[in-house]
N, C-alpha and C positions, 0 to 999 in steps of 0.2 A: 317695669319695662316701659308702660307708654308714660308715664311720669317722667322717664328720662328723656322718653324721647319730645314729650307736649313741651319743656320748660325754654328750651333753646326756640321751639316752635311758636311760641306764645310771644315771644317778643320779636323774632321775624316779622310776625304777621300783625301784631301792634305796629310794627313799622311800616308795613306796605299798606296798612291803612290809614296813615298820615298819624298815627296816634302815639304818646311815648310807651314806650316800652310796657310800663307793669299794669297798664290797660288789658294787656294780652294774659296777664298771668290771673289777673282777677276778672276774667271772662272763663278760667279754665276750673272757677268756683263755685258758685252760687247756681249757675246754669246748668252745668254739671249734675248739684245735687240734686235740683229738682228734676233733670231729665230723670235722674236717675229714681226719685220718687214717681214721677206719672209717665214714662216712656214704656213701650213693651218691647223693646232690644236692653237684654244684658251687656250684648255687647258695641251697642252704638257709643264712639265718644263724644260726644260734645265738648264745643270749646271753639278755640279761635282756627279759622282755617282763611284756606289763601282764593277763594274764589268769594267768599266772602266777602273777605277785606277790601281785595281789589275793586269789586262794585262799590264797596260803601265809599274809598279812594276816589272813583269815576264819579261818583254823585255828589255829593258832597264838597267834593275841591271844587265844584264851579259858584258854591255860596259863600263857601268860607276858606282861610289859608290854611293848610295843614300843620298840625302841632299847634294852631294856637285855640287859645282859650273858648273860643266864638266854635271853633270845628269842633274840638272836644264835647261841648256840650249838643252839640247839633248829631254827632254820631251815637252820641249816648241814647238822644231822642229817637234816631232810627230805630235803636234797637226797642225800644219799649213800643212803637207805633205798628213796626214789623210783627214782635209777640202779638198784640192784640188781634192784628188780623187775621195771625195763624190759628189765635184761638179761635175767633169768630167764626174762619173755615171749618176747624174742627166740630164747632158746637153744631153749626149747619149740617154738618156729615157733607162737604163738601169736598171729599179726598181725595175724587175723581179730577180736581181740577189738577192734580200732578202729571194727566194726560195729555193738558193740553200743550204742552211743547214736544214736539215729536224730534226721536233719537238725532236724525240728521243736525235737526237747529240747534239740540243741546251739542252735539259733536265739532259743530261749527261753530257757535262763541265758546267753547271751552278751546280749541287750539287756537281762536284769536287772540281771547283773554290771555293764554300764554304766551303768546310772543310778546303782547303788550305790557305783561309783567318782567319777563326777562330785560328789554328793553330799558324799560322805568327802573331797572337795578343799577345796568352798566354806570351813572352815574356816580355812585360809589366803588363799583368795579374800579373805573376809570379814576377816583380823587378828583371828578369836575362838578363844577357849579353850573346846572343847567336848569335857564328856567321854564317855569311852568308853560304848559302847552297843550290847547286841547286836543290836538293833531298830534299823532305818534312821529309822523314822516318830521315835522317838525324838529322831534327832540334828535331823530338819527343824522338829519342833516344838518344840527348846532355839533354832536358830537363826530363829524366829521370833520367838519369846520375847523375846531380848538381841540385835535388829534395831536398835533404838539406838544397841549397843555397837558396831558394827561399826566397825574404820577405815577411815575416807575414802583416807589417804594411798594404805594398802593395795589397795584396793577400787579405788581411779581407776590403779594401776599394771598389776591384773589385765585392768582394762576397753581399759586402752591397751595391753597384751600381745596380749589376744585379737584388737583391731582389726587390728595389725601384722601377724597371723599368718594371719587373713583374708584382707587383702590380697596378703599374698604369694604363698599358694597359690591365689588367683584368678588372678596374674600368672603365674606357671610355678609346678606342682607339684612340680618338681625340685628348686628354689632349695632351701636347708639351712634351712627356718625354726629349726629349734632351735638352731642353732648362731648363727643372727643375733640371736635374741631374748636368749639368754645373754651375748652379745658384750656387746651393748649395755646389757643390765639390768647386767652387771658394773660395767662402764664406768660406768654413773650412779650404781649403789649405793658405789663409790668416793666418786668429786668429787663427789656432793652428801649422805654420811655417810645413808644409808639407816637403818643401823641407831639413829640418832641421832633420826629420824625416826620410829619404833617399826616400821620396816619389819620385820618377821623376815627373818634372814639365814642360809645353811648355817654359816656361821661356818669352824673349822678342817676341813679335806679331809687326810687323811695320806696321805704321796709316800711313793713306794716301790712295789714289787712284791710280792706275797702269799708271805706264808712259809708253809711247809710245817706242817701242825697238825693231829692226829687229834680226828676229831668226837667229841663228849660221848656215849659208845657205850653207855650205861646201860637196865635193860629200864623202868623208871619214864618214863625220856626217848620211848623205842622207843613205848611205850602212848600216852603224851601226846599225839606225832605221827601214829600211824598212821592215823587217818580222814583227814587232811589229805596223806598220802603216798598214800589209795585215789585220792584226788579228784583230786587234780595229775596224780596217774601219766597216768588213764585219760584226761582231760580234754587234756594233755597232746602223748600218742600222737596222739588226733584231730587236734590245733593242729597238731604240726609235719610227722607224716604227711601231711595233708591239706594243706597251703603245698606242701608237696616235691613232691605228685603233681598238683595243679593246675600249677604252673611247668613239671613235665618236660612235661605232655602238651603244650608247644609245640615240644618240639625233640625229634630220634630219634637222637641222637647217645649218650643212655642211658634207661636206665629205672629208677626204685626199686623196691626189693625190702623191703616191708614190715619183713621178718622181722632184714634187717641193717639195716634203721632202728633197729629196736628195739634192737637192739646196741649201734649206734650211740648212739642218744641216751642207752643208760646207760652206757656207758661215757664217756661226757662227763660225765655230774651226779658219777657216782664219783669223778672223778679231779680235777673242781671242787673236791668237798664238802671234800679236803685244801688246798685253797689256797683258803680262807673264798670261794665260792661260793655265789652264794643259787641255788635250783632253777632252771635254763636251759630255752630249747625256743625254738621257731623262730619267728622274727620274720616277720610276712608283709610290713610296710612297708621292712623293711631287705632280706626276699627279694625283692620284688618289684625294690628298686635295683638289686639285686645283678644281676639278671636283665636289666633293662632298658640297666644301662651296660656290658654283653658280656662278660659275665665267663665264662669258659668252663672252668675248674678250682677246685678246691678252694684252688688256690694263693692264688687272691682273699680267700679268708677267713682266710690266713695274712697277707698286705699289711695287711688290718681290723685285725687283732691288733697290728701292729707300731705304726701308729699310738695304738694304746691303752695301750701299754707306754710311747710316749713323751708322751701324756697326762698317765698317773701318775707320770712322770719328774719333770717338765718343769712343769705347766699348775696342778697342786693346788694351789700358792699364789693364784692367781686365781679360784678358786673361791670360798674366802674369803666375797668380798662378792655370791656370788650371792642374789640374793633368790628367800624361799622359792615367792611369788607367781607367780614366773614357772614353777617348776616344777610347779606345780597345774596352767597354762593350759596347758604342754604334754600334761600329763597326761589333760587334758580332750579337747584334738584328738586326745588319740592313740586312746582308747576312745568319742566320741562317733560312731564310724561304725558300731560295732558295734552301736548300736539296729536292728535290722530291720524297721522300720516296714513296707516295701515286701514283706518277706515274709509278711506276716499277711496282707496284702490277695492276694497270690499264691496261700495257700492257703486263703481262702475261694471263690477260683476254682476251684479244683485238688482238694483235697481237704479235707472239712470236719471230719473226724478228725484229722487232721493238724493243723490250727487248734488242734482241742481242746486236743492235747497240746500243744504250742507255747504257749498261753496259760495252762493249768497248771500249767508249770515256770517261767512266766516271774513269776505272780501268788506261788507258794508260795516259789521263791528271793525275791523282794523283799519281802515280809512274815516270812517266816520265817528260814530260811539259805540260802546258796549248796549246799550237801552236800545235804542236804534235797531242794531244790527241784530239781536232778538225779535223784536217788534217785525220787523221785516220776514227774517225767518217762519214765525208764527203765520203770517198772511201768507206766506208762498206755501205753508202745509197746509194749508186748510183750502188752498187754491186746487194744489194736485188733490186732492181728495177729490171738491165739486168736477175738477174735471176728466177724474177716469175712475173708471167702474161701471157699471150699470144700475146701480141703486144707490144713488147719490143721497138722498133725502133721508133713505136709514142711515147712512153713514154720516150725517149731519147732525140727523136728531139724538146719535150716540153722543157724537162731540157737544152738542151744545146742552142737552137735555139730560144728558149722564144717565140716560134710559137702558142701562149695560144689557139688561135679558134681550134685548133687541137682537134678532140676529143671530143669536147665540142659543143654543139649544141640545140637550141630549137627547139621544135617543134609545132606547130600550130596547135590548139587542144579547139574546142568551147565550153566548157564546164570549164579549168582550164588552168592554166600556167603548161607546163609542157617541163623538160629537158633531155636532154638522155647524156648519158656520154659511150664514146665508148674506151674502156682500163681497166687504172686506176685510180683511183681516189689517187692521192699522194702529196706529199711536194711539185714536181713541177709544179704543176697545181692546186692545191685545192685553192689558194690564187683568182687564177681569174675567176676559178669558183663559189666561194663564191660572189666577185664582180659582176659576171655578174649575177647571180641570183637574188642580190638586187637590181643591178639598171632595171633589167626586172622587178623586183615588183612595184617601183617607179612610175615608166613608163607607168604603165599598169592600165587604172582606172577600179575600184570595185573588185580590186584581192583579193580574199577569197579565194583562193584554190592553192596550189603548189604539181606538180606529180613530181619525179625526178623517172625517165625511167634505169634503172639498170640493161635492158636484157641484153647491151653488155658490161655493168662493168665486169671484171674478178676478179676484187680484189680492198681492200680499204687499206690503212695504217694510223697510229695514227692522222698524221698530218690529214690527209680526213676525219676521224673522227669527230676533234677536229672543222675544219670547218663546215661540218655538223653539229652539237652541235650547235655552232654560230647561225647558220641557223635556225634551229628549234626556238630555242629563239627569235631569230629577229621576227618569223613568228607568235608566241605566243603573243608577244606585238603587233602585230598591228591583232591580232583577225584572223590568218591565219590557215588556215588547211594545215600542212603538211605533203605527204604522199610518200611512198616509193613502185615502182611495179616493178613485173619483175624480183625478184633479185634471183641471185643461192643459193647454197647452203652456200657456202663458204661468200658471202658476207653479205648474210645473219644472219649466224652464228657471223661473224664482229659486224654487226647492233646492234643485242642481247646483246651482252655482251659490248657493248659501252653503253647500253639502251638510242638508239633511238628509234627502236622497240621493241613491248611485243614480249616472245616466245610464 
């Protein structure tokens, strides 16, 4: 199941990373295995994904042209310079630093980065030549412009793609639309000469498995990449840390452990970046199948692999006539969920800083860059922190110091488990307060009852929330009463309109 689904997906995302095609199929290899050797998710997939690509895309195209030879080895280099770092983090036990971009920022470059993916497709949608531009508003206002030039053929094959693939996943979400849409565009871009028709097509796909090749290890190269190996790394850790540990919290059969995640996923880009791998991390549409058809060891993610080597055995002459068109449309359903519409209006409820920041990073990555408009994000959270609450300096020394017991504390109490939280409850702390409350439930035989102690919270923000939530849920499935005392007014008001509590 996710073999059919990663194969059409591998070469999408090869493609929105300026890379050809079977770069995508042999990053869904090597990386893979090894996750699957030093990872502690069964069900994490690694492999090629579209937030990924798109940053190595954004970085990368400003040193070199995309598809050529100069870029290819420059994205190769990402990925092996990326690995290192994550391992470095790991071996540091530095795992905490997946806190430091708080929910709002991640919420707000992920539905920029979408529209700026969608966008950067229409040119294929469309059958136009548009060129390069480091400004989005640029490419909308060239395809305004040359709205004439557009091909029809092109254009009614995207519009019939997108209808097909509607339908499908209205009917079951399961069914493999990518692998049906491919079948089929193949199939007609044959018998009716697509390319003869000015369809753009992939044209030649090279067979074969990845030969062994030391990346372009130069310090000129090293300089060129490294703002785009900061962005991937940290952006990254978030993605696939955060897939891994939403997944596990459904089953107790294991737990991740940050720190050899971090291990983990660089010891995967490493040992990629020799067998032309473009930068990997964790697929949440391929973990989620992964998850949902019972997969229950890493051995699942060996099975993935085998069919992807018989893929690029086997299948690259058929490729051939895929048309480019259809790979746009997939590309478009695979990034147009990550708009978060639903969360803007959530944190106008919930917290109105949070908003702030969130529409901040969302407005300065779309006008200006994807680095950028992160970087920006990151400074306006760490702003609202120093400037609300009443104990600013713990909430500092958690973010910077990664000092988690700070603030955080049980208390001993014969009747229920119960926690006090002295500050804030925020981005950089909710992760390990979430942790420690579950492994105190674990721990604890016949716990039926959870208090979290709220006298001296002075405030919560979305991310604490959003933990919170987890928490409740956790507590629900295993028949827990969850309760909240003590709380002001103000965190109160928070609680209500996140509806953890009735008003």
């Amino acid at each position: 199941m996710v073999a059919i689904l990663l194969v059409p997906q591998a070469i999408a995302y090869a493609y929105l990373a300026g890379m050809p095609p079977e770069y995508g199929l042999y990053t869904a290899l090597v990386p893979c295995i090894l996750y699957a050797i030093f990872g502690t998710s069964p069900h994490l997939a690694i492999g090629p994904v579209a937030v990924s690509a798109l940053l190595v895309m954004a970085g990368v195209s400003q040193v070199a042209e995309p598809f050529s030879e100069n870029y290819i080895g420059l994205v190769v280099l990402s990925g092996l310079l990326i690995g290192i770092l994550q391992l470095l983090l790991g071996i540091l036990r530095l795992g905490a630093l997946v806190n430091l971009l708080s929910y709002p920022v991640i919420t707000g470059f992920t539905s920029a980065a979408s529209i700026i993916v969608i966008v950067n497709q229409l040119k294929d949608v469309f059958g136009l030549q548009i060129p390069k531009s480091d400004f989005l508003f640029d490419t909308v206002i060239h395809i305004i412009n040359n709205i004439s030039a557009i091909h029809l053929p092109t254009l009614s094959l995207g519009v019939i793609t997108f209808i097909i693939i509607t339908v499908i996943k209205k009917i079951n979400k399961r069914i493999p639309y990518g692998l049906i849409v491919v079948s089929v565009g193949i199939s007609l871009s044959y018998l009716l000469d697509f390319d003869g028709l000015g369809i753009a097509i992939i044209e030649t796909v090279p067979s074969g498995l990845p030969s062994f090749s030391l990346p372009l290890l130069t310090l000129d190269n090293i300089i060129a990449v490294l703002p785009t190996v900061l962005l991937v790394s940290l952006i990254g850790i978030i993605e696939a840390v955060g897939i891994a540990k939403a997944i596990s919290s459904k089953h107790e059969y294991y737990t991740i452990d940050t720190n050899q995640e971090l291990r983990a996923l660089g010891i995967s880009k490493i040992g990629g970046s020799f067998f032309n791998s473009i930068p990997s991390s964790g697929s949440f549409s391929r973990s989620a199948l992964m998850n949902e058809s019972g997969a229950r060891s890493s051995i699942a993610s060996l099975i993935t692999v085998l069919f992807v080597v018989l893929a690029l055995l086997f299948l690259t002459p058929l490729l051939y006539f895929l048309p480019k068109v259809i790979l746009a449309v997939i590309i478009i359903f695979a990034v147009k969920n990550l708009f978060e519409y639903a969360l803007a209006k959530s944190f106008y409820k919930t917290n109105r800083l949070d908003l702030i920041v969130m529409i901040s990073t969302f407005i300065i990555t779309l006008l200006v860059s994807i680095p950028i408009g992160v970087l920006v994000g990151f400074i306006i959270s760490i702003l609202v922190v120093l400037m609300s609450g009443k104990n600013k300096i713990r909430s500092m020394k958690r973010l910077f110091l990664f000092r988690d017991t700070d603030g955080i504390e049980t208390l001993e109490h014969h009747e229920d488990l119960r926690f006090a939280i002295d500050g804030q409850l925020n981005f950089g702390n909710c992760e390990y307060f979430k942790n420690c409350v579950k492994q105190k439930i674990i721990s604890t035989d016949d716990c039926d009852k959870v208090c979290i102690d709220l006298s001296c919270t002075d405030d919560i923000d979305s991310s604490g929330l959003k933990c919170i939530k987890s928490l409740v849920e956790y507590a629900n499935r295993e028949n827990i009463t969850f309760n909240f005392i003590n709380c002001n007014e103000k965190v109160k008001s928070r609680l209500q309109r996140g509806r953890m509590i009735n008003k």
